[in-house]
Every structure is written in C-alpha cells, then in structure tokens.
N, C-alpha and C positions, 0 to 999 in steps of 0.2 A: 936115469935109474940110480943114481951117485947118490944124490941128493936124498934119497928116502932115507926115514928113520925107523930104526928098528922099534917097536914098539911092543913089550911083554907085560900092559897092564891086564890083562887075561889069563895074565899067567905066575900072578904073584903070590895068590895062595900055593903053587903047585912049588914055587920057586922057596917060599918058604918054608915045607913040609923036604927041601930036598937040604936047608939049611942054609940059603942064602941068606944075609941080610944086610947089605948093602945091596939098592940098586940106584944106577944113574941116572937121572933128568935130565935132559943137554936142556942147560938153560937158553936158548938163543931166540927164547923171544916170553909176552908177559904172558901165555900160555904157557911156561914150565910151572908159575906157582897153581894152575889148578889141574896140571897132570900130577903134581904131587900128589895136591887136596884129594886126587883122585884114589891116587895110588896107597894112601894110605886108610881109605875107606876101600880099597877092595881085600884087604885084610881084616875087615870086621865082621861085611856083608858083601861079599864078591856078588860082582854082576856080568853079563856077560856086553864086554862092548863092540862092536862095530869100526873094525878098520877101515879106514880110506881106500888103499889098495893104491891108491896117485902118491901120497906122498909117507904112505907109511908101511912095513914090513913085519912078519913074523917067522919066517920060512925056515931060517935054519935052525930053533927051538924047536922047530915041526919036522926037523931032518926032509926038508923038501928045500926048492929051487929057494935060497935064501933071500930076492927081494920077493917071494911071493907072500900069501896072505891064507892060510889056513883057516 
C-alpha cells in the first residue's frame, strides 16, 4: 500500500478554480511525460479518467480512507 501514487489528474480543474498552480509529477518512470501531456489537457477539456485502485490513490482529496480510490 506504500507504494501507491497519489493521483489528482480528475481533479485538476477543481484544483485550479481553488488557485493551485503548481502540481507534481513524480517523474520515476517515461510515463511521467504523458501524465503531464495529460494533465495539462485536462485544463482545456477535462475528462473523467479511471484510476487503477492497485497502484494509484485519491482518498484524502475525497476526505476518505487516503489510499482509497473515490
């Protein structure tokens, strides 16, 4: 459970409209450049995507059990 990554690409418009604008990409592998590629299209045209639930998390931006998957 260590191992999961937080992931808030579903929630980047909402993150923006709250004034963030900085977010992180752990680059740790050559899938960080198309979760950018991602992340900066869901600022144009948000879509909704599908977390893994194995190795990715959104639970404590969902104020729920923090590796779970909202």
């Amino acid at each position: 459970m260590s191992g999961y990554q937080y992931n808030l690409v579903n929630e980047i418009k909402d993150m923006a409209a709250f004034g963030v604008d900085i977010a992180r990409v752990s680059a740790d592998s050559e899938q960080a450049f198309k979760q950018m590629d991602i992340f900066k299209r869901q600022l144009i045209t948000p879509q909704k995507f599908k977390l893994d639930g194995v190795e990715e998390c959104n639970g404590y931006w969902h104020q729920i059990a923090g590796m779970s998957v909202a």
